[in-house]
N, CA, C, O and CB atoms as a CASP TS submission, in Angstrom:
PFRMAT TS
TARGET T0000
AUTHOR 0000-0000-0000
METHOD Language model
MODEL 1
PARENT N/A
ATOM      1  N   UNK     1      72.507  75.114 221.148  1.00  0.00           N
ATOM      2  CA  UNK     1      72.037  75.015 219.786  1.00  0.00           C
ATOM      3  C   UNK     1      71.068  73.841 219.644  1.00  0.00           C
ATOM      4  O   UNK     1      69.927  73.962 219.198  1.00  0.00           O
ATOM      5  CB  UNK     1      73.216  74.863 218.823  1.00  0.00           C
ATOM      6  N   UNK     2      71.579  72.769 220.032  1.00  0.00           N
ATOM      7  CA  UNK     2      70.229  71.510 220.185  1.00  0.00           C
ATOM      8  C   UNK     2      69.427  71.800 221.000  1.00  0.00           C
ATOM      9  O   UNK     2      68.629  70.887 221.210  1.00  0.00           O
ATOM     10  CB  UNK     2      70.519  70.068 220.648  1.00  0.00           C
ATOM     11  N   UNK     3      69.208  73.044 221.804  1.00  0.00           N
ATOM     12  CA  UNK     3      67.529  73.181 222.224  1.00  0.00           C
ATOM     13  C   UNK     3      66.787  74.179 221.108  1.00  0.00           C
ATOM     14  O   UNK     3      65.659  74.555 221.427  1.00  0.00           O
ATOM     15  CB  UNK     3      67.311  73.993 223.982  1.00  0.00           C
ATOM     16  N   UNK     4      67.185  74.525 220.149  1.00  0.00           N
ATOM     17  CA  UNK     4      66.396  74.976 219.268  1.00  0.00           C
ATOM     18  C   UNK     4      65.620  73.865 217.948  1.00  0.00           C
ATOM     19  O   UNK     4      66.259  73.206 217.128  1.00  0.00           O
ATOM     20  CB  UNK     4      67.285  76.040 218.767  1.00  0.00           C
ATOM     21  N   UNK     5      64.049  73.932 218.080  1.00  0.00           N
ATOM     22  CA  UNK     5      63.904  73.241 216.883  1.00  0.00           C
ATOM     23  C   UNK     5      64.302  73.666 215.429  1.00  0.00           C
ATOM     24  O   UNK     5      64.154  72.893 214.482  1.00  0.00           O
ATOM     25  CB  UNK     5      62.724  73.020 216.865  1.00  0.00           C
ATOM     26  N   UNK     6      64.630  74.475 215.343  1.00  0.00           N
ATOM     27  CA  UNK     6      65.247  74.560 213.935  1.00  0.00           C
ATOM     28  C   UNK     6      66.310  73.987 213.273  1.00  0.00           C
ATOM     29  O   UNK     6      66.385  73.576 212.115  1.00  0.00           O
ATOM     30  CB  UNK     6      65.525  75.552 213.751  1.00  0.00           C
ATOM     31  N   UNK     7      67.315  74.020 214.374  1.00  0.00           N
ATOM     32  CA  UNK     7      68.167  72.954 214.296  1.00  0.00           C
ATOM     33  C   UNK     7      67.852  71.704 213.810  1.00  0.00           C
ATOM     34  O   UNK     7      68.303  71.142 212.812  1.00  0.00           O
ATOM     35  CB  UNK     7      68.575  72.769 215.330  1.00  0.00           C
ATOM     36  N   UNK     8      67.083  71.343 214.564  1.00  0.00           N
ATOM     37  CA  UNK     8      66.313  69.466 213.703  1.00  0.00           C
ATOM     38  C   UNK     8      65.738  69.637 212.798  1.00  0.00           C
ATOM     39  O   UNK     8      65.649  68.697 212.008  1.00  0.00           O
ATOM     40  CB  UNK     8      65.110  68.425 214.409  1.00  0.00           C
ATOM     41  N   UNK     9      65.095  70.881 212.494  1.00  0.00           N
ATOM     42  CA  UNK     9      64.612  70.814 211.154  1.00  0.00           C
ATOM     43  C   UNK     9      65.566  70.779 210.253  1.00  0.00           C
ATOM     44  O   UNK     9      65.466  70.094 209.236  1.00  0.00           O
ATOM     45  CB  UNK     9      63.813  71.793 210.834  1.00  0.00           C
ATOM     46  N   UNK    10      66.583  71.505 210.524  1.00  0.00           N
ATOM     47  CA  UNK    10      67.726  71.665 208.913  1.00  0.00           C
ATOM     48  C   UNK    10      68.530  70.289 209.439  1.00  0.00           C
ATOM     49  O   UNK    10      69.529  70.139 208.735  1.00  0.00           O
ATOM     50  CB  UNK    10      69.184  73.603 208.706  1.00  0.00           C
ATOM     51  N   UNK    11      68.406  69.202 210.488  1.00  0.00           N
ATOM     52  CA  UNK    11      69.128  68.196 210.523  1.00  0.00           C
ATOM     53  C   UNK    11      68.551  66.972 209.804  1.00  0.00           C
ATOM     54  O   UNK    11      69.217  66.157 209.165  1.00  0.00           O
ATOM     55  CB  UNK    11      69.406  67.995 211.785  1.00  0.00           C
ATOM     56  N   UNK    12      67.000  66.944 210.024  1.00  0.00           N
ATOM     57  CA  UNK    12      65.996  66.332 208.854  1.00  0.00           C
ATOM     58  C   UNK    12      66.175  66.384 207.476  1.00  0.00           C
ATOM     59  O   UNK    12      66.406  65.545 206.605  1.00  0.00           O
ATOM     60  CB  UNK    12      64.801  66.886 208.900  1.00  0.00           C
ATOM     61  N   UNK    13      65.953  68.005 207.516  1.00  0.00           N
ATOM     62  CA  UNK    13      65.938  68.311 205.534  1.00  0.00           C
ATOM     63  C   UNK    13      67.331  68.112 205.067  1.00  0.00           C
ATOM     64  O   UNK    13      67.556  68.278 203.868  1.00  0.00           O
ATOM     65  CB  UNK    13      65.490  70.205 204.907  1.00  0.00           C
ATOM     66  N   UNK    14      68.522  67.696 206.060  1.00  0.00           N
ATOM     67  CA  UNK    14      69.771  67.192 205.451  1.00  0.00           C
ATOM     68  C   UNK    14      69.598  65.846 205.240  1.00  0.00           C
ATOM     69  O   UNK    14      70.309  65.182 204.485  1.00  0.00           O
ATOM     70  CB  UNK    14      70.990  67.419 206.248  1.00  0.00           C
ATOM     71  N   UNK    15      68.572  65.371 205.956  1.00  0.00           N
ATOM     72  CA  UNK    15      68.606  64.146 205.954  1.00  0.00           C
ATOM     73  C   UNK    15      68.081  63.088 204.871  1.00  0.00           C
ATOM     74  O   UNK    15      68.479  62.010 204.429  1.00  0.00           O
ATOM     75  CB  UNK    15      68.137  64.001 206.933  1.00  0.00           C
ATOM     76  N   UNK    16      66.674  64.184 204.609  1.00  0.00           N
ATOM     77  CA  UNK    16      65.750  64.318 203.421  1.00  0.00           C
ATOM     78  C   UNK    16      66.610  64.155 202.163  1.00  0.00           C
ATOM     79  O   UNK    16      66.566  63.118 201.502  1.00  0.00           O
ATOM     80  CB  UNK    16      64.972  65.755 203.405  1.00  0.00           C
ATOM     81  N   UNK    17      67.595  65.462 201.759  1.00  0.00           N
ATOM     82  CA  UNK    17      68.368  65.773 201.233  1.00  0.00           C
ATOM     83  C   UNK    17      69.056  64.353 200.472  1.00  0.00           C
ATOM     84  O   UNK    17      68.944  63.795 199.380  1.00  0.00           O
ATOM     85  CB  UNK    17      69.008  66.586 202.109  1.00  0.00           C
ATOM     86  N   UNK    18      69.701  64.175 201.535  1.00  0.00           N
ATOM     87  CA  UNK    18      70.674  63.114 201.080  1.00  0.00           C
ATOM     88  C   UNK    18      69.777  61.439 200.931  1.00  0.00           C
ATOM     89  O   UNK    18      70.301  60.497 200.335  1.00  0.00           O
ATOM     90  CB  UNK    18      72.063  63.094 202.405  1.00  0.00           C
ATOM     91  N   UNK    19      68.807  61.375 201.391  1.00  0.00           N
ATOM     92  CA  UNK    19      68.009  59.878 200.626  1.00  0.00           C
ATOM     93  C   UNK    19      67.589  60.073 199.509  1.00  0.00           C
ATOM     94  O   UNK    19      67.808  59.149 198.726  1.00  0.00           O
ATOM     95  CB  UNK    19      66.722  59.254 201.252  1.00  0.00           C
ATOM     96  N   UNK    20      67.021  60.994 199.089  1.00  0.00           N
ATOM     97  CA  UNK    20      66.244  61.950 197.641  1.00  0.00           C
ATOM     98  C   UNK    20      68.207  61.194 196.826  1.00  0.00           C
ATOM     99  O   UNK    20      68.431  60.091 196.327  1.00  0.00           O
ATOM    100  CB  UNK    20      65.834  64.927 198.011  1.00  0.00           C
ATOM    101  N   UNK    21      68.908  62.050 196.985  1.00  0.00           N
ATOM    102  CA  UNK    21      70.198  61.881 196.532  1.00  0.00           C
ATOM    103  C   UNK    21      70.811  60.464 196.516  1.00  0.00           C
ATOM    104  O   UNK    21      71.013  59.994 195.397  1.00  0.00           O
ATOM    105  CB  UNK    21      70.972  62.702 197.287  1.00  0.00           C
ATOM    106  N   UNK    22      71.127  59.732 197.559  1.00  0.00           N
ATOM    107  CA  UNK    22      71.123  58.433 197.500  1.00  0.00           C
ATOM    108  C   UNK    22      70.384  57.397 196.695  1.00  0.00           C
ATOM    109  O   UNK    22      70.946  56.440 196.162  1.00  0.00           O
ATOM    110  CB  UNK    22      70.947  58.232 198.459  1.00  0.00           C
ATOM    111  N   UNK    23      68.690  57.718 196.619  1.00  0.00           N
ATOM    112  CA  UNK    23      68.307  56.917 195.442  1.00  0.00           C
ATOM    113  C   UNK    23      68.208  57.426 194.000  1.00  0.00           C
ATOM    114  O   UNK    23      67.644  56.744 193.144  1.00  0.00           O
ATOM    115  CB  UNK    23      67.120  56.440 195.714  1.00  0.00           C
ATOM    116  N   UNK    24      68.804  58.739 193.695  1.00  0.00           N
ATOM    117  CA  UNK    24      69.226  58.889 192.783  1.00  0.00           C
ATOM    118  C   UNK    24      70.255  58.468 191.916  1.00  0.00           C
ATOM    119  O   UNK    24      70.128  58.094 190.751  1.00  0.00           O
ATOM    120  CB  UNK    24      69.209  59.535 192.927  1.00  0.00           C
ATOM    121  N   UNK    25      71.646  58.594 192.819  1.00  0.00           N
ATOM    122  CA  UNK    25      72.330  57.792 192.664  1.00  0.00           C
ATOM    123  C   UNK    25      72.647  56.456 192.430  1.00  0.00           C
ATOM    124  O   UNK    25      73.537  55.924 191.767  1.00  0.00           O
ATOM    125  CB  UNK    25      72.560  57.994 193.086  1.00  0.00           C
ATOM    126  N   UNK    26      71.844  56.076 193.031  1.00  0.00           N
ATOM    127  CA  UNK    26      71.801  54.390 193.175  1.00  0.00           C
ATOM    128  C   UNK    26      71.119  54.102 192.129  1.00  0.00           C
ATOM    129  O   UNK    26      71.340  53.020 191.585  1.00  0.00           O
ATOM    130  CB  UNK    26      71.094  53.673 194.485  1.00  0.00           C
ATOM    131  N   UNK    27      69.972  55.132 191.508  1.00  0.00           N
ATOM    132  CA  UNK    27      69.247  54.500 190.479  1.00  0.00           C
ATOM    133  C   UNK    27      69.965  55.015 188.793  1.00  0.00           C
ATOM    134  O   UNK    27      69.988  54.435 187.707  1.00  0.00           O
ATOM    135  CB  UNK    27      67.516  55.005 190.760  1.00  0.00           C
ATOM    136  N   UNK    28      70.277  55.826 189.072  1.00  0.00           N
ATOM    137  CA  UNK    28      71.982  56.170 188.147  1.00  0.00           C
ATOM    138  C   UNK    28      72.533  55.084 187.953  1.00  0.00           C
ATOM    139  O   UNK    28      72.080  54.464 186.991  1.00  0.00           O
ATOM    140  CB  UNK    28      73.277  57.055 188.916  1.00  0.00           C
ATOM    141  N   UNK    29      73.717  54.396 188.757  1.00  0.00           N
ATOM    142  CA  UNK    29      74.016  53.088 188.847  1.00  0.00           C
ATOM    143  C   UNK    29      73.478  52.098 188.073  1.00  0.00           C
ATOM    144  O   UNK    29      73.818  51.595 187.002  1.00  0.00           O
ATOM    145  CB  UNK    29      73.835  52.773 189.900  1.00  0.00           C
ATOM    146  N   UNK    30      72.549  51.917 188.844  1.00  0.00           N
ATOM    147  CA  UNK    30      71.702  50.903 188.398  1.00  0.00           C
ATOM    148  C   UNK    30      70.837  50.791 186.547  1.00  0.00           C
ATOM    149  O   UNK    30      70.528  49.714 186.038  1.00  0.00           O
ATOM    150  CB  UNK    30      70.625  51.077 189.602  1.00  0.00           C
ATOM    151  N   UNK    31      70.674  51.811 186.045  1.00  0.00           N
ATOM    152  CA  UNK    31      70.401  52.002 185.210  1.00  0.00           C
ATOM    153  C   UNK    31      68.692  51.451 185.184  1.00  0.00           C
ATOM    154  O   UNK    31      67.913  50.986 186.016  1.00  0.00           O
ATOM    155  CB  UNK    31      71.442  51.582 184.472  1.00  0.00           C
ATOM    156  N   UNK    32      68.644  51.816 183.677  1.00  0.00           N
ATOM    157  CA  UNK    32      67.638  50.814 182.837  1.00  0.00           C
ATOM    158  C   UNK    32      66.705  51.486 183.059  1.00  0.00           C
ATOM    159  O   UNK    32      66.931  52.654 183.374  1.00  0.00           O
ATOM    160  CB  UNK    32      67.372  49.295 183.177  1.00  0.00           C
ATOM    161  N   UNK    33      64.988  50.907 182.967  1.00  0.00           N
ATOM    162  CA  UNK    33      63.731  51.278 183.353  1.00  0.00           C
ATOM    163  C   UNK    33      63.296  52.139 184.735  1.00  0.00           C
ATOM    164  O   UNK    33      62.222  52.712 184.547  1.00  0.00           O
ATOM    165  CB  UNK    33      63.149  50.109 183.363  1.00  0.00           C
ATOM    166  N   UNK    34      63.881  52.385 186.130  1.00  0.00           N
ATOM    167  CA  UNK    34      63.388  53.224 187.342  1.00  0.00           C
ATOM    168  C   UNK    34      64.257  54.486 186.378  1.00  0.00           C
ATOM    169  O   UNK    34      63.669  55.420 185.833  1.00  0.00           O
ATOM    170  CB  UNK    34      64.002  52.682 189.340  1.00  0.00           C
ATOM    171  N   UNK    35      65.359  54.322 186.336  1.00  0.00           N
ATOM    172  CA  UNK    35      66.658  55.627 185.879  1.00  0.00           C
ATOM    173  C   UNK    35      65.881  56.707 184.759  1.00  0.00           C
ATOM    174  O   UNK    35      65.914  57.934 184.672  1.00  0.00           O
ATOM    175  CB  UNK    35      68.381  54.730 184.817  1.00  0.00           C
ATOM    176  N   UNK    36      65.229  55.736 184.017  1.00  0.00           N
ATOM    177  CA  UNK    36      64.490  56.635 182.877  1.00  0.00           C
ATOM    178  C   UNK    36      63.616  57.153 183.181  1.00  0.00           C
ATOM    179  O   UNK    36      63.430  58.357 183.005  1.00  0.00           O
ATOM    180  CB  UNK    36      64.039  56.153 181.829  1.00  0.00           C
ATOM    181  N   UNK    37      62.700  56.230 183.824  1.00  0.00           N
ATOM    182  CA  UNK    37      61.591  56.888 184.475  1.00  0.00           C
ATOM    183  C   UNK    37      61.570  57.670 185.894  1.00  0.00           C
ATOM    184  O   UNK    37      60.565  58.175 186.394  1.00  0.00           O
ATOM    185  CB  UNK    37      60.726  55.930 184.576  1.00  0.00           C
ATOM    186  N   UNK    38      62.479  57.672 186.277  1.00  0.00           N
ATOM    187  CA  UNK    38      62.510  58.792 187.553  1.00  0.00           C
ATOM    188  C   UNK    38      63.483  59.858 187.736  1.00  0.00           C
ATOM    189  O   UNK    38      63.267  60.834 188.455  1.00  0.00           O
ATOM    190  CB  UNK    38      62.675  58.132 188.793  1.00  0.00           C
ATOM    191  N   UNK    39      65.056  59.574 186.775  1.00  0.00           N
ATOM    192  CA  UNK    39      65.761  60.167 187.653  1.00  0.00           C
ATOM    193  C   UNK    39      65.874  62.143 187.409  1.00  0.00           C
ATOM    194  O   UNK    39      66.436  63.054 188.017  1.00  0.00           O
ATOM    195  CB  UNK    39      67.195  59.278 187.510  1.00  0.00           C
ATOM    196  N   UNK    40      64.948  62.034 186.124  1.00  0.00           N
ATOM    197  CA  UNK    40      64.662  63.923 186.482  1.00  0.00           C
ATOM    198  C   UNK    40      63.791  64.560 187.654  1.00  0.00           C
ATOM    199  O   UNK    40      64.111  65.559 188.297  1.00  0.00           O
ATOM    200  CB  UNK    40      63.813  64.638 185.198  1.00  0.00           C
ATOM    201  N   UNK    41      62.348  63.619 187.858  1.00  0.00           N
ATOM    202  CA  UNK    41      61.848  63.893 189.161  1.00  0.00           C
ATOM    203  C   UNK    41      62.850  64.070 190.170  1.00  0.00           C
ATOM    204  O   UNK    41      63.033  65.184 190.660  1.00  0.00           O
ATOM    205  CB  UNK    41      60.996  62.900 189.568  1.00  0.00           C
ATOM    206  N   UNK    42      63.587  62.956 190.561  1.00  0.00           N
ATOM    207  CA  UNK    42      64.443  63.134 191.457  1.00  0.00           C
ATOM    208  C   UNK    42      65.168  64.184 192.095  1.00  0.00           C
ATOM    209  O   UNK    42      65.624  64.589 193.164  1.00  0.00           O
ATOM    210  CB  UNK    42      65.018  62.608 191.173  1.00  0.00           C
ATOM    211  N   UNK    43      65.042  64.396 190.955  1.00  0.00           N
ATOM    212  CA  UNK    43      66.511  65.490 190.788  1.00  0.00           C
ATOM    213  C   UNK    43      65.915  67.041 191.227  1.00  0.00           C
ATOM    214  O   UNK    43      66.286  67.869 192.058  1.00  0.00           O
ATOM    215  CB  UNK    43      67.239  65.591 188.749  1.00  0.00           C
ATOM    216  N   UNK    44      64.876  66.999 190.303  1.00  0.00           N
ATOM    217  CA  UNK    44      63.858  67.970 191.173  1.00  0.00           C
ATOM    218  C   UNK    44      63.799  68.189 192.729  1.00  0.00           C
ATOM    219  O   UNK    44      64.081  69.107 193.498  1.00  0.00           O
ATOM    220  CB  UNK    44      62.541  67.509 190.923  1.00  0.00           C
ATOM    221  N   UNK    45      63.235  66.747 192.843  1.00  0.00           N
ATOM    222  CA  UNK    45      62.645  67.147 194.393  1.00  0.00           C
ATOM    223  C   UNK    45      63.916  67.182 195.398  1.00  0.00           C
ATOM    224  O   UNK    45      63.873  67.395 196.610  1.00  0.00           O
ATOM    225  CB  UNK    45      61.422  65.862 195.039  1.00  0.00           C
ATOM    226  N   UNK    46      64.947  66.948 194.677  1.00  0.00           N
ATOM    227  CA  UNK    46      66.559  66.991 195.380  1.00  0.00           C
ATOM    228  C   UNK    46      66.976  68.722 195.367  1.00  0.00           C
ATOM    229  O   UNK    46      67.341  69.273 196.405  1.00  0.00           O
ATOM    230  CB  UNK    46      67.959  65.897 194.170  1.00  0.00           C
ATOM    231  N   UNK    47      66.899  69.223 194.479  1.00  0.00           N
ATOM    232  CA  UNK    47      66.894  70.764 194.466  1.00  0.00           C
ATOM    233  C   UNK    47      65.815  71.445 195.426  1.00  0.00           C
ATOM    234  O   UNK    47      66.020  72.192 196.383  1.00  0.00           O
ATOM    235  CB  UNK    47      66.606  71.261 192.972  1.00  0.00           C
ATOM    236  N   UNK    48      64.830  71.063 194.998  1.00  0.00           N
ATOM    237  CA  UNK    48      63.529  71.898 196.088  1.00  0.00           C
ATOM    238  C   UNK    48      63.807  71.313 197.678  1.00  0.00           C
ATOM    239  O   UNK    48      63.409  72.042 198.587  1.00  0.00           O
ATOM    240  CB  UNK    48      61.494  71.307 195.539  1.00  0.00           C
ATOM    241  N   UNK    49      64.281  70.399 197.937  1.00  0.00           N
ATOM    242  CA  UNK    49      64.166  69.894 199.293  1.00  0.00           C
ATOM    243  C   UNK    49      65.744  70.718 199.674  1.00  0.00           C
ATOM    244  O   UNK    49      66.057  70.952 200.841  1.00  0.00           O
ATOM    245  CB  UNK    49      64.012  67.888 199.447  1.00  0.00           C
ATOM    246  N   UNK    50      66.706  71.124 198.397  1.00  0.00           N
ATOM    247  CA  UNK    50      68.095  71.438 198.896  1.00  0.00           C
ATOM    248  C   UNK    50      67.805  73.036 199.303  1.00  0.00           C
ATOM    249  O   UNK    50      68.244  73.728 200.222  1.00  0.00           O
ATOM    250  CB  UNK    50      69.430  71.167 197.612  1.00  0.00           C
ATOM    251  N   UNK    51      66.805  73.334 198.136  1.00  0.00           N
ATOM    252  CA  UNK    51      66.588  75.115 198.844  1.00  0.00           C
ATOM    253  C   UNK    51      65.995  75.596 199.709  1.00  0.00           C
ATOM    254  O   UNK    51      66.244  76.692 200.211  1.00  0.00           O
ATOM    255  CB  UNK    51      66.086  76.003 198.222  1.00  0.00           C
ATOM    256  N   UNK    52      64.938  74.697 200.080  1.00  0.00           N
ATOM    257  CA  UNK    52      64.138  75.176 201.337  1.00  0.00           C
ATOM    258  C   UNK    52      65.054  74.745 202.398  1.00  0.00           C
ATOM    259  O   UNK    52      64.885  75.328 203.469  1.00  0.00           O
ATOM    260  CB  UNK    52      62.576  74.514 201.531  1.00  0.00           C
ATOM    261  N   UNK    53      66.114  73.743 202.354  1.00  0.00           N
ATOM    262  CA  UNK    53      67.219  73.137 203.955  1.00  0.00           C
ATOM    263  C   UNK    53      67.969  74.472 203.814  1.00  0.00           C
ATOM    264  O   UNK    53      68.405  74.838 204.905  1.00  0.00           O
ATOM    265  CB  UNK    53      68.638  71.280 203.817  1.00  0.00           C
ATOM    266  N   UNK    54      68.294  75.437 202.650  1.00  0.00           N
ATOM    267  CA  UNK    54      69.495  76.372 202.912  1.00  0.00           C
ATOM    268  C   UNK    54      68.355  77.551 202.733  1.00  0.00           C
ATOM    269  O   UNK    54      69.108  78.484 203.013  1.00  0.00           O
ATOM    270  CB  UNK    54      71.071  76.314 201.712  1.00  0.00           C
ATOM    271  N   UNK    55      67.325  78.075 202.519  1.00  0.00           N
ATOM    272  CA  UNK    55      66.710  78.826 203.366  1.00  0.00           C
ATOM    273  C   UNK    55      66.266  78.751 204.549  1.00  0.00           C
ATOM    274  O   UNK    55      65.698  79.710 205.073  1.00  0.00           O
ATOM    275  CB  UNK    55      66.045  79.087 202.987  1.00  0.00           C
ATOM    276  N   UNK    56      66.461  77.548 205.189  1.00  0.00           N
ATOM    277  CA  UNK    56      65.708  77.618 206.748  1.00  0.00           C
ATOM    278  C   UNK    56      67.376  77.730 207.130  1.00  0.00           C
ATOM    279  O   UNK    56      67.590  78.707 207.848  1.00  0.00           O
ATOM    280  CB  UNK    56      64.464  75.915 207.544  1.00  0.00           C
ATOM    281  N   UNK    57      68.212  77.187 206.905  1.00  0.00           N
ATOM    282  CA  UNK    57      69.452  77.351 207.247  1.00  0.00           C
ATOM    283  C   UNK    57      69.964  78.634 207.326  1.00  0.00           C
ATOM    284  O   UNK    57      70.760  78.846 208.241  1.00  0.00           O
ATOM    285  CB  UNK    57      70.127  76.705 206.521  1.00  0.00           C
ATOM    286  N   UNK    58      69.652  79.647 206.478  1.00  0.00           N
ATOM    287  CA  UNK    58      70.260  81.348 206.435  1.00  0.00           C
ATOM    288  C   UNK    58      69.566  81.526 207.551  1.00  0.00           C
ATOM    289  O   UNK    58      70.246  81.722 208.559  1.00  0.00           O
ATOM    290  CB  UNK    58      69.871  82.597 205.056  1.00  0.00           C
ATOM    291  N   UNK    59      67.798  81.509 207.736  1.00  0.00           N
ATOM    292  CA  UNK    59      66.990  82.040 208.446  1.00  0.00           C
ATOM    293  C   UNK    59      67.150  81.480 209.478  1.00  0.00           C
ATOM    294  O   UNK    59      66.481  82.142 210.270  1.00  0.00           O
ATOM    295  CB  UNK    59      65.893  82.092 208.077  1.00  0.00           C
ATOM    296  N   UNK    60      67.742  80.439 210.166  1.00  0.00           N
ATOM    297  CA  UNK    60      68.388  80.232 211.389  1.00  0.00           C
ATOM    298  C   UNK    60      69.428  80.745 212.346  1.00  0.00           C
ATOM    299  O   UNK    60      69.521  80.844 213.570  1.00  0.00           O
ATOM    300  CB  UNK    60      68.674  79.455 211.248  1.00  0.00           C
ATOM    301  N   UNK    61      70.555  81.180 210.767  1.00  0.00           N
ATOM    302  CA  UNK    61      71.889  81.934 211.044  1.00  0.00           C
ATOM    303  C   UNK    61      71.686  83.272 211.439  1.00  0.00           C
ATOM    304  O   UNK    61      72.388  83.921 212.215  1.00  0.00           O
ATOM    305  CB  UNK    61      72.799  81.979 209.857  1.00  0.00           C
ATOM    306  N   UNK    62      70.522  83.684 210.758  1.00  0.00           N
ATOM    307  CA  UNK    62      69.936  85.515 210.801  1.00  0.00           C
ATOM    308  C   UNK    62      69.052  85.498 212.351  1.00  0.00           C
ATOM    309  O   UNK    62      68.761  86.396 213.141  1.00  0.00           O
ATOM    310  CB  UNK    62      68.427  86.058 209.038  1.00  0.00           C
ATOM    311  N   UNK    63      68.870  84.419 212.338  1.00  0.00           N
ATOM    312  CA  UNK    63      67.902  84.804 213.759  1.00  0.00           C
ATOM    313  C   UNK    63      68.869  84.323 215.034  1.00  0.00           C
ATOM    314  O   UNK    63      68.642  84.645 216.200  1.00  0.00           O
ATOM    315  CB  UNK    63      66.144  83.762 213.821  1.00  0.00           C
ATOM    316  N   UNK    64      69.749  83.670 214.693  1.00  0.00           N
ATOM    317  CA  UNK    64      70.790  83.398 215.905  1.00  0.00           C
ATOM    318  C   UNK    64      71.811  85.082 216.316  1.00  0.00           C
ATOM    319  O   UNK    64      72.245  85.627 217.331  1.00  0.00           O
ATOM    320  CB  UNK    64      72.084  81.861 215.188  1.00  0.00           C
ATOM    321  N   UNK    65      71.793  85.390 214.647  1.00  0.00           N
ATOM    322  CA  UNK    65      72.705  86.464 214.771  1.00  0.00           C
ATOM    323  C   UNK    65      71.767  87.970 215.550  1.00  0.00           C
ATOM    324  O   UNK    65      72.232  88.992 216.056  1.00  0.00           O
ATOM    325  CB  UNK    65      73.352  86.742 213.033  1.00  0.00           C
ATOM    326  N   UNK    66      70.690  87.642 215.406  1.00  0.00           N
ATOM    327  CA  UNK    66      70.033  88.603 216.335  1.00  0.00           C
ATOM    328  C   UNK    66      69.750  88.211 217.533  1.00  0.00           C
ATOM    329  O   UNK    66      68.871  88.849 218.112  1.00  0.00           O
ATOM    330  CB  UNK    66      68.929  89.055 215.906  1.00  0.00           C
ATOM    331  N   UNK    67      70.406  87.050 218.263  1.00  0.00           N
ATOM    332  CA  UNK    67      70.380  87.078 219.543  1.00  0.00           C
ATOM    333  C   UNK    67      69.254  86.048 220.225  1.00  0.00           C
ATOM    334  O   UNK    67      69.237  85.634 221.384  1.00  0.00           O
ATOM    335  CB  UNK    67      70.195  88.481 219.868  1.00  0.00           C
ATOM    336  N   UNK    68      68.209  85.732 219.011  1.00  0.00           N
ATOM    337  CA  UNK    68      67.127  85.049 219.188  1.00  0.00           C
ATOM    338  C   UNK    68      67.076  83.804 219.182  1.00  0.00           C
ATOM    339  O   UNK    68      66.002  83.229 219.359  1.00  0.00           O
ATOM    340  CB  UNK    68      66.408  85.343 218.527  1.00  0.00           C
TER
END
């Protein structure tokens, strides 16, 4: 399975995933002036970065399951 690059790709966009998320959080926390001003972007690009990791993720599972 780690000689396929796809694998690193959905190990990246988890990775992606969860910093997008982490400074969301953190800026949650933190409150005040970044929180207001960012944390709907965030949140955005936390969804779009979460659907394209679980579409390359199906399309990994579908192409393993064909043998490929």
């Amino acid at each position: 399975m780690r000689d396929d690059p796809f694998f690193y790709v959905i190990v990246g966009g988890c990775l992606v995933v969860l910093v997008i998320l982490m400074v969301g959080v953190g800026g949650f926390a933190k409150g005040g002036e970044f929180n207001r001003k960012h944390a709907n972007r965030l949140m955005r690009w936390r969804l779009i970065a979460q659907f394209i990791v679980v579409i390359v993720l199906v399309g990994f599972v579908w192409l393993r399951s064909l043998g490929g």
